[in-house]
Residue frames as a rotation matrix with the C-alpha (Angstrom) as fourth column:
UNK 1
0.881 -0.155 -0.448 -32.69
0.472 0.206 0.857 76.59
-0.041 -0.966 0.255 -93.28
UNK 2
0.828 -0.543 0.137 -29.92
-0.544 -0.838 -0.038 78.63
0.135 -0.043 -0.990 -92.18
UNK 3
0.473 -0.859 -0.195 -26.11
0.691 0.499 -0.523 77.38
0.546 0.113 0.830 -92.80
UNK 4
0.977 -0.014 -0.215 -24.43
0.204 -0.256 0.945 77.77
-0.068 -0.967 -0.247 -89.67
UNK 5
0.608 -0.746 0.271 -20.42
0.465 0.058 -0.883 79.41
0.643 0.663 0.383 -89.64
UNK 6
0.741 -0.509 -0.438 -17.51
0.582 0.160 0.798 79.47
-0.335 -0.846 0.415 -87.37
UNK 7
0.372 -0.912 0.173 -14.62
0.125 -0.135 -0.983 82.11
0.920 0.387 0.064 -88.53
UNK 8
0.993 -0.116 0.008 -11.73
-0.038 -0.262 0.964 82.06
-0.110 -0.958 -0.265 -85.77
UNK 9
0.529 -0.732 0.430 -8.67
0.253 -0.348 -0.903 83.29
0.810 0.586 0.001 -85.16
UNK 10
0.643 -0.450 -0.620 -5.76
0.727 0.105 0.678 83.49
-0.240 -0.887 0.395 -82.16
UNK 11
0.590 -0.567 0.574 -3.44
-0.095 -0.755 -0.649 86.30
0.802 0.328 -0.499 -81.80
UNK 12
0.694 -0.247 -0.676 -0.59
0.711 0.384 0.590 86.44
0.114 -0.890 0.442 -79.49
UNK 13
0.712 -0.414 0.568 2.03
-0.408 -0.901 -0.145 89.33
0.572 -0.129 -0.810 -78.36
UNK 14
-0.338 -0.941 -0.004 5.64
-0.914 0.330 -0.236 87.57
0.224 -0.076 -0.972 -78.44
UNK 15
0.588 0.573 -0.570 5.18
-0.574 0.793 0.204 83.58
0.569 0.207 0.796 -78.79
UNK 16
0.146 0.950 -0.276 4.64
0.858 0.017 0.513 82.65
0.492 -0.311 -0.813 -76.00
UNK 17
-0.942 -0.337 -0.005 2.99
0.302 -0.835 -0.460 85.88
0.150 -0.434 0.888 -74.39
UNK 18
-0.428 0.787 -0.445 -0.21
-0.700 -0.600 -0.388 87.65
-0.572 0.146 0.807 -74.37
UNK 19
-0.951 0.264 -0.159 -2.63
-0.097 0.234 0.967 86.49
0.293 0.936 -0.197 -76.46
UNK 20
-0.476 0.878 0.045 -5.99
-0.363 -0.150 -0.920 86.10
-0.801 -0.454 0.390 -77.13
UNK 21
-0.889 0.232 0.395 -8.65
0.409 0.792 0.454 84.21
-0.208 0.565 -0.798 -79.20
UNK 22
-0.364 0.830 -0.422 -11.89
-0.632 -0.553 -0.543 85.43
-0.684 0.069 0.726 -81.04
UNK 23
-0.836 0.347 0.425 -14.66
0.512 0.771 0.379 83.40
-0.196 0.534 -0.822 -82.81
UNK 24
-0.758 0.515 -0.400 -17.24
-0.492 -0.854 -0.169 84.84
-0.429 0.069 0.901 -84.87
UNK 25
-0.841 0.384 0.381 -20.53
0.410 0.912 -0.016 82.84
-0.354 0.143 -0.924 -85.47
UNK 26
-0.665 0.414 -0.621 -22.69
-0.691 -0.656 0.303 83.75
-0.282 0.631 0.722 -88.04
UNK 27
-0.253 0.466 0.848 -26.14
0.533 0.799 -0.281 81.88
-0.808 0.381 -0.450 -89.25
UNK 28
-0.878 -0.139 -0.458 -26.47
-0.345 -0.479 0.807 82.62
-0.332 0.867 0.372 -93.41
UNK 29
0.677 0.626 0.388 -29.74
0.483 0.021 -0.875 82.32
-0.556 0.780 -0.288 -95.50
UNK 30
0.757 0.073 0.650 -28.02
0.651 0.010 -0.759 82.53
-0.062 0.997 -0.040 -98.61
UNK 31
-0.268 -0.892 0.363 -25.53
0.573 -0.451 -0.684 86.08
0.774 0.025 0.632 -98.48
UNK 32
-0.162 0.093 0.982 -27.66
-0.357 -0.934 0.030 87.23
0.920 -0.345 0.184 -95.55
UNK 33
-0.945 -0.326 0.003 -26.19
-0.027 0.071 -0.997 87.09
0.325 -0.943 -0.075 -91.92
UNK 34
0.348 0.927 -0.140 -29.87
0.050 0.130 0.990 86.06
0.936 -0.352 -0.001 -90.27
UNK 35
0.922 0.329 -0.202 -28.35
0.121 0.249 0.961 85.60
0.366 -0.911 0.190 -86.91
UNK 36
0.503 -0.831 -0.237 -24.81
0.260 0.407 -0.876 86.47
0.824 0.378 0.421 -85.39
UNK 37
0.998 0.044 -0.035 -22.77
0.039 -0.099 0.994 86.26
0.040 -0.994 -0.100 -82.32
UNK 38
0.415 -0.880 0.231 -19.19
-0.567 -0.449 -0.691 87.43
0.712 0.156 -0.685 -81.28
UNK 39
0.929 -0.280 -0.241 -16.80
0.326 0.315 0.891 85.56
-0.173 -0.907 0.384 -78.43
UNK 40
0.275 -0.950 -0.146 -13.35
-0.080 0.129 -0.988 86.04
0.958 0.284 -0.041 -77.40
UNK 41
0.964 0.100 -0.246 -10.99
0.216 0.240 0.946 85.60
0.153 -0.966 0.210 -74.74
UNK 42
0.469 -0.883 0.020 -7.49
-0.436 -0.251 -0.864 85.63
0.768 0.396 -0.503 -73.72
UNK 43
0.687 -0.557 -0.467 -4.25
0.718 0.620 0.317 84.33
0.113 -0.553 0.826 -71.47
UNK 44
0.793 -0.601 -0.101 -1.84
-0.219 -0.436 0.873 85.97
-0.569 -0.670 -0.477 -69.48
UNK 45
-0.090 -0.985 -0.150 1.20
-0.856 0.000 0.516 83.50
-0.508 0.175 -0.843 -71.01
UNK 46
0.389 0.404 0.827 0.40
-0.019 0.902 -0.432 81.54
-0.921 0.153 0.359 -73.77
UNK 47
-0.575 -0.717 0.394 1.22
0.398 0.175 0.900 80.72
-0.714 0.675 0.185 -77.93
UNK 48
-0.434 0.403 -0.806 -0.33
-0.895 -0.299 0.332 81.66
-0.107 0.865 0.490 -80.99
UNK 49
-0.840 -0.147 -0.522 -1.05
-0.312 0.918 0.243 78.00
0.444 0.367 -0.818 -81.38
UNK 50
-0.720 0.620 -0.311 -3.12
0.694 0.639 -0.332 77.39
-0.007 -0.455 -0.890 -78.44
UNK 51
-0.359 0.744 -0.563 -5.40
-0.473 -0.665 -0.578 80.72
-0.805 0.059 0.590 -78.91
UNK 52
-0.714 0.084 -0.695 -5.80
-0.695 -0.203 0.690 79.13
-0.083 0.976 0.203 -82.49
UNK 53
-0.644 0.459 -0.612 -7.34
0.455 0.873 0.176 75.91
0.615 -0.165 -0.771 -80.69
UNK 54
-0.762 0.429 -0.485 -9.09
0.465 -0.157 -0.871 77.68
-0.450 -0.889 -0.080 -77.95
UNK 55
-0.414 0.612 -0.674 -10.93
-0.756 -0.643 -0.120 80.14
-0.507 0.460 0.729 -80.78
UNK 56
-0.594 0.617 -0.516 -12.39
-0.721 -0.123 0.683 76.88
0.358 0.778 0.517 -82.01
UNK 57
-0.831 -0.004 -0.556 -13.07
0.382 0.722 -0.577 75.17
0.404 -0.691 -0.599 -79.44
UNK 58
-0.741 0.608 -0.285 -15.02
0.222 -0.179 -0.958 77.70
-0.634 -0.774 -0.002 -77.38
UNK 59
-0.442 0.392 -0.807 -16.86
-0.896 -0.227 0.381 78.55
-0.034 0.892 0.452 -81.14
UNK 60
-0.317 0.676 -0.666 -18.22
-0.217 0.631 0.744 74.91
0.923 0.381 -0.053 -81.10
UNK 61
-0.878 -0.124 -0.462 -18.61
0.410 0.305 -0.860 74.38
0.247 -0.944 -0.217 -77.22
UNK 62
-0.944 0.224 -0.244 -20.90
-0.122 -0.919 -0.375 77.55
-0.308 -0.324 0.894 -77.67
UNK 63
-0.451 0.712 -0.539 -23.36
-0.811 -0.076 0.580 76.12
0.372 0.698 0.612 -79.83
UNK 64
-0.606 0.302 0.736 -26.33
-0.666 0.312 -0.677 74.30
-0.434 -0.901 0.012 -77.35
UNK 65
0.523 0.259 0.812 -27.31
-0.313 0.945 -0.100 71.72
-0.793 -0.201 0.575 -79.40
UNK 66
-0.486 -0.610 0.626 -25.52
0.480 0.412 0.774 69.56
-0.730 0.677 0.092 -82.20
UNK 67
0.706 0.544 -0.454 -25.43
-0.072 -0.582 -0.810 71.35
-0.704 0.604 -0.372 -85.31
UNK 68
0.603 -0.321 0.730 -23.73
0.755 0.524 -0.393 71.50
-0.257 0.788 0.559 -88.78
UNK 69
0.773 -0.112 -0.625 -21.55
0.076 -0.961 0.267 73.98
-0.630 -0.254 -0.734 -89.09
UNK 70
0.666 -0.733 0.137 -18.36
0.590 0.405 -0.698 75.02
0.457 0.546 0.702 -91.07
UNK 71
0.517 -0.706 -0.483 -15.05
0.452 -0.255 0.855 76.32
-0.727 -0.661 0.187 -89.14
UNK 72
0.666 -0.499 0.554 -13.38
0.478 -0.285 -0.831 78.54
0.573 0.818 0.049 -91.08
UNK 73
0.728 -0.641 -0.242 -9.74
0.102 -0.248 0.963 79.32
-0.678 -0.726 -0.115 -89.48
UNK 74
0.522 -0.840 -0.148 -6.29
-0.632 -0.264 -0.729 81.08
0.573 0.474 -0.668 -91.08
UNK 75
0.279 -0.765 0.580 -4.53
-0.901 0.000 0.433 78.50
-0.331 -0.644 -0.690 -88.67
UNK 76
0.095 -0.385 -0.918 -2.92
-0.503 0.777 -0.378 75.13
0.859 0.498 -0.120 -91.15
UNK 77
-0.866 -0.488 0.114 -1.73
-0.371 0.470 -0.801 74.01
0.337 -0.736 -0.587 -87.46
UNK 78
-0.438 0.899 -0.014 -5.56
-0.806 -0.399 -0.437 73.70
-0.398 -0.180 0.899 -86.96
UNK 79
0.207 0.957 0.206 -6.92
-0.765 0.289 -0.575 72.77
-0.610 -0.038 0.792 -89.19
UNK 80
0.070 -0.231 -0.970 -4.49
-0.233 0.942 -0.241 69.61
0.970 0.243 0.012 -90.64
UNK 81
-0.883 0.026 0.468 -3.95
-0.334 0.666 -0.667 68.59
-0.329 -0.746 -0.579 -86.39
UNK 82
-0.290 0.698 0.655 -8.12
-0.361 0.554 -0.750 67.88
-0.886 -0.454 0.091 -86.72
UNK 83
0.547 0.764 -0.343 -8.39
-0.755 0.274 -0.595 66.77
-0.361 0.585 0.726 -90.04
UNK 84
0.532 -0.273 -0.801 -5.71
-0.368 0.778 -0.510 64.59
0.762 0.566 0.313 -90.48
UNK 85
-0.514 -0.823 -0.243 -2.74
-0.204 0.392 -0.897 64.19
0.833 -0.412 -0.369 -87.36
UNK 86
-0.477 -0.036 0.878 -5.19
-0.844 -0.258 -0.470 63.69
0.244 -0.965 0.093 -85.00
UNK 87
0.687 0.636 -0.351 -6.41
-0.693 0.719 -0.053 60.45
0.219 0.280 0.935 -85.96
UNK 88
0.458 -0.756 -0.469 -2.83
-0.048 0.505 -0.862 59.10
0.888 0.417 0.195 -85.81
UNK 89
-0.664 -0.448 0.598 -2.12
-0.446 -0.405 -0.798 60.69
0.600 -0.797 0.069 -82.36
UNK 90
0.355 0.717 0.600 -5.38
-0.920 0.380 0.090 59.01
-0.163 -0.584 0.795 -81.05
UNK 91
0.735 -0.148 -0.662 -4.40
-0.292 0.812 -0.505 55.76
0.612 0.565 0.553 -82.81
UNK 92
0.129 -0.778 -0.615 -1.25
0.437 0.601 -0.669 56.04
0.890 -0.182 0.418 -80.93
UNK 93
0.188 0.259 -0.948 -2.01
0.981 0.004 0.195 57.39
0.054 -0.966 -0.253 -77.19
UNK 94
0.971 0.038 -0.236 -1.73
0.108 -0.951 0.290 61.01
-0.214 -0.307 -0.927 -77.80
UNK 95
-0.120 -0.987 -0.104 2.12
0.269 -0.133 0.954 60.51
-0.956 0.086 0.282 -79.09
UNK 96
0.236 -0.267 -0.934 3.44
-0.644 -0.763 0.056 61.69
-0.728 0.589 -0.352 -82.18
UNK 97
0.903 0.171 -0.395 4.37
-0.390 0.712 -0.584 59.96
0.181 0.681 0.710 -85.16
UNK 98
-0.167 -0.964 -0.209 8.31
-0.175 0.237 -0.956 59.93
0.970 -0.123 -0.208 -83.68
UNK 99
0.073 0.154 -0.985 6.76
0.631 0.758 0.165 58.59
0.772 -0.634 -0.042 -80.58
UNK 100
-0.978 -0.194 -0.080 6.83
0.182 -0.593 -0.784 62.04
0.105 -0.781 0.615 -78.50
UNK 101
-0.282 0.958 -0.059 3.78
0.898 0.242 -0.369 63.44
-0.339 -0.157 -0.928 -76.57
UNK 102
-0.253 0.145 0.956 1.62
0.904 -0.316 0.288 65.96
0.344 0.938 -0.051 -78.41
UNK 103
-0.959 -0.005 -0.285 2.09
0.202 -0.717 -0.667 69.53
-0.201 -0.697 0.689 -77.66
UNK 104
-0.274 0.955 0.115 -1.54
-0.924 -0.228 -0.306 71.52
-0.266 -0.190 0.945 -75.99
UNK 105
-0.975 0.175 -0.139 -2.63
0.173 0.985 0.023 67.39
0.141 -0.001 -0.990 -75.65
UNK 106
-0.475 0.703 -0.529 -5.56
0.693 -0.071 -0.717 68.84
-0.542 -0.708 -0.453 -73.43
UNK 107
-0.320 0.342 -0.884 -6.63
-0.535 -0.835 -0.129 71.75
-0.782 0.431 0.450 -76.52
UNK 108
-0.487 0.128 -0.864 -6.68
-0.858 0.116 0.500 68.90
0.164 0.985 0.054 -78.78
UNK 109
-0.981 0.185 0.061 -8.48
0.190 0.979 0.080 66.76
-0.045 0.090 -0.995 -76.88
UNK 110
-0.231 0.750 -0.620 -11.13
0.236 -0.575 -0.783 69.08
-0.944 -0.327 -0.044 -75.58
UNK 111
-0.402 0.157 -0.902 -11.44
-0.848 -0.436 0.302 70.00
-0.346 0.886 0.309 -79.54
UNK 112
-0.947 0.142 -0.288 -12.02
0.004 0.902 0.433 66.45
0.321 0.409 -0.854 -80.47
UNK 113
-0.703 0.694 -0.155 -14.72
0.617 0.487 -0.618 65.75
-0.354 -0.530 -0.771 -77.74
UNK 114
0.074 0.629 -0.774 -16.62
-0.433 -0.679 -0.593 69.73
-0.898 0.379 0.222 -78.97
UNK 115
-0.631 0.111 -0.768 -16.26
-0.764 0.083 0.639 68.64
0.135 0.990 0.032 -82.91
UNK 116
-0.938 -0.328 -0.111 -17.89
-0.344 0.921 0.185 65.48
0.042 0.212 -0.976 -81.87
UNK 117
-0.417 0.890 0.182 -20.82
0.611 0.423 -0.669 66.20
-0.673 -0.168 -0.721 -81.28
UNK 118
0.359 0.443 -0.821 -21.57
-0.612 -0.553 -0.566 68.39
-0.705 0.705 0.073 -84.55
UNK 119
0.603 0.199 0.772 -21.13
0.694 0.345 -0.632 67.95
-0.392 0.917 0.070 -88.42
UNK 120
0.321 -0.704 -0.634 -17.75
0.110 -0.637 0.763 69.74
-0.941 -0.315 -0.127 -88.90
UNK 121
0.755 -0.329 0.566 -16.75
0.556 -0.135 -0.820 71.29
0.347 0.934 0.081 -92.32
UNK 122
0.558 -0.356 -0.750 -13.26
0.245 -0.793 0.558 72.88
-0.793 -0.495 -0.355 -91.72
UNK 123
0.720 -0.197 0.665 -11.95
0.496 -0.523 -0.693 75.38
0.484 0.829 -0.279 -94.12
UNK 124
-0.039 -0.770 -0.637 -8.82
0.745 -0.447 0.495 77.00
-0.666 -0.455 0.591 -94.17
UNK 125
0.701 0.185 0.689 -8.23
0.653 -0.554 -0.517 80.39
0.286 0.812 -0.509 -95.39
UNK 126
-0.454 -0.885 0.102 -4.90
0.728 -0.435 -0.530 83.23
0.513 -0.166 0.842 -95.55
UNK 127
0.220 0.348 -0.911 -4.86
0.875 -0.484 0.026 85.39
-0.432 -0.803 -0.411 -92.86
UNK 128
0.078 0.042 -0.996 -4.88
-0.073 -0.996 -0.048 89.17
-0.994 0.077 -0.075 -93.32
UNK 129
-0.866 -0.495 0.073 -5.82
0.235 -0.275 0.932 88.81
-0.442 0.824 0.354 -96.59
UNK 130
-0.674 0.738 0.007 -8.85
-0.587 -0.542 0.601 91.04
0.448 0.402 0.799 -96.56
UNK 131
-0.531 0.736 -0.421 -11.27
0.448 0.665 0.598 88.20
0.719 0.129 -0.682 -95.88
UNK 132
-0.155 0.334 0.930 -13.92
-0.598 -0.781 0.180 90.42
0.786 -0.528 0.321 -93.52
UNK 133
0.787 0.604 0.127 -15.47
-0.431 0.391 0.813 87.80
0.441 -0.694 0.568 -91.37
UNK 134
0.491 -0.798 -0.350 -11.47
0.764 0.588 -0.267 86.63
0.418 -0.136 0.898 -90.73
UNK 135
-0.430 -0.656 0.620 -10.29
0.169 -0.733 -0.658 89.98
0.887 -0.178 0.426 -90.07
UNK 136
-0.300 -0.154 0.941 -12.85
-0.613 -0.725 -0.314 90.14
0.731 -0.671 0.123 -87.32
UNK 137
0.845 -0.150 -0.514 -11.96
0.432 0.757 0.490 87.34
0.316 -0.636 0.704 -85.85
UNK 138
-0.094 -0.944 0.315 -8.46
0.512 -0.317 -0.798 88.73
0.854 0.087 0.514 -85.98
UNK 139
-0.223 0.138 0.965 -10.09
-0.574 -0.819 -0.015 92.37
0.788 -0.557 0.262 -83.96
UNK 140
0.413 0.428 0.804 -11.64
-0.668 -0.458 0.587 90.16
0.619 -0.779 0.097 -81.45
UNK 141
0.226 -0.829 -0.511 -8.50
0.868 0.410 -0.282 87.40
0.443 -0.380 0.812 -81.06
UNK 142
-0.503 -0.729 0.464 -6.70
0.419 -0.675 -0.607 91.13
0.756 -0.111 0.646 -80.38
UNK 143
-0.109 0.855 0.507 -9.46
-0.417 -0.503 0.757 92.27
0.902 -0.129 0.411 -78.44
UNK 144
0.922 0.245 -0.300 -9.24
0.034 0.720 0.693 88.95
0.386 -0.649 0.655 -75.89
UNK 145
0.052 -0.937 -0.344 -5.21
0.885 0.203 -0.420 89.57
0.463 -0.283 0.840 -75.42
UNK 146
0.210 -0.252 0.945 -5.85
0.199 -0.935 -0.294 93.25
0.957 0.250 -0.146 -75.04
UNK 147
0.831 -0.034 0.555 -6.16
-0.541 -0.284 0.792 93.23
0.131 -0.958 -0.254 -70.72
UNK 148
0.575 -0.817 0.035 -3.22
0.555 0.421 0.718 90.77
-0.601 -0.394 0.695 -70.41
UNK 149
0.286 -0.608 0.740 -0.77
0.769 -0.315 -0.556 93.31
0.571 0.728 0.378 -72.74
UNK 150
0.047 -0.377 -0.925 1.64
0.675 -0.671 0.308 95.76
-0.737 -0.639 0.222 -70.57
């Protein structure tokens, strides 16, 4: 059976500005791509932050029935909010740990509810550092900001 893979990535032109979000979904038999689909988007005025949430969001939203998958994202804000600070922030109504409310509330909830119905491995990995299926996430994060860039 084919092992199913999320790589995504947000890009953003001055923070906040432009930006855009790309998510590249690949199904693997072993080292060979059997099946693979591109997405991206973008925002007029937005952060680096929330393209990073939106590129995995719309990367599991996309997939039409529960499924195992692994997220692989260059974004640490990512992927420690959904493996670890969001458990605490639910615990405590969506506030922080110093009792403020969590910024992009609505990116991290909408992420919660899409992870929830799959079998989420998330992996972090350095941006621009060669990694291919990351870099074009990167092209189509740029790619999704490109119409909202003067």
């Amino acid at each position: 059976m084919a092992e199913l893979f999320a790589y995504t990535d947000g890009a953003c032109s001055g923070n906040p500005g432009p930006g855009g979000w790309g998510a590249l979904l690949q199904a693997r038999e072993g080292d060979s791509v059997v099946k693979q689909r591109e997405l991206s988007g973008g925002e007029a005025a937005t952060t680096n932050n929330r393209m990073e949430l939106l590129a995995a969001i719309n990367a599991l939203e996309s997939l039409s029935r529960p499924s195992e998958i692994t997220v692989v994202t260059d974004s640490a804000y990512v992927k420690n909010g959904v493996t670890g600070w969001i458990h605490g922030w639910k615990k405590n109504g969506w506030k922080t740990a110093a009792k403020k409310p969590v910024k992009n509330v609505e990116l991290w909830q909408r992420l919660d509810a899409a992870q929830a119905r799959h079998k989420v491995t998330w992996t972090w990995v350095k941006g621009h550092a060669g990694h291919p299926e990351n870099e074009r996430a990167d092209e189509l994060a740029r790619a999704g900001m490109a119409p909202y860039k003067r």
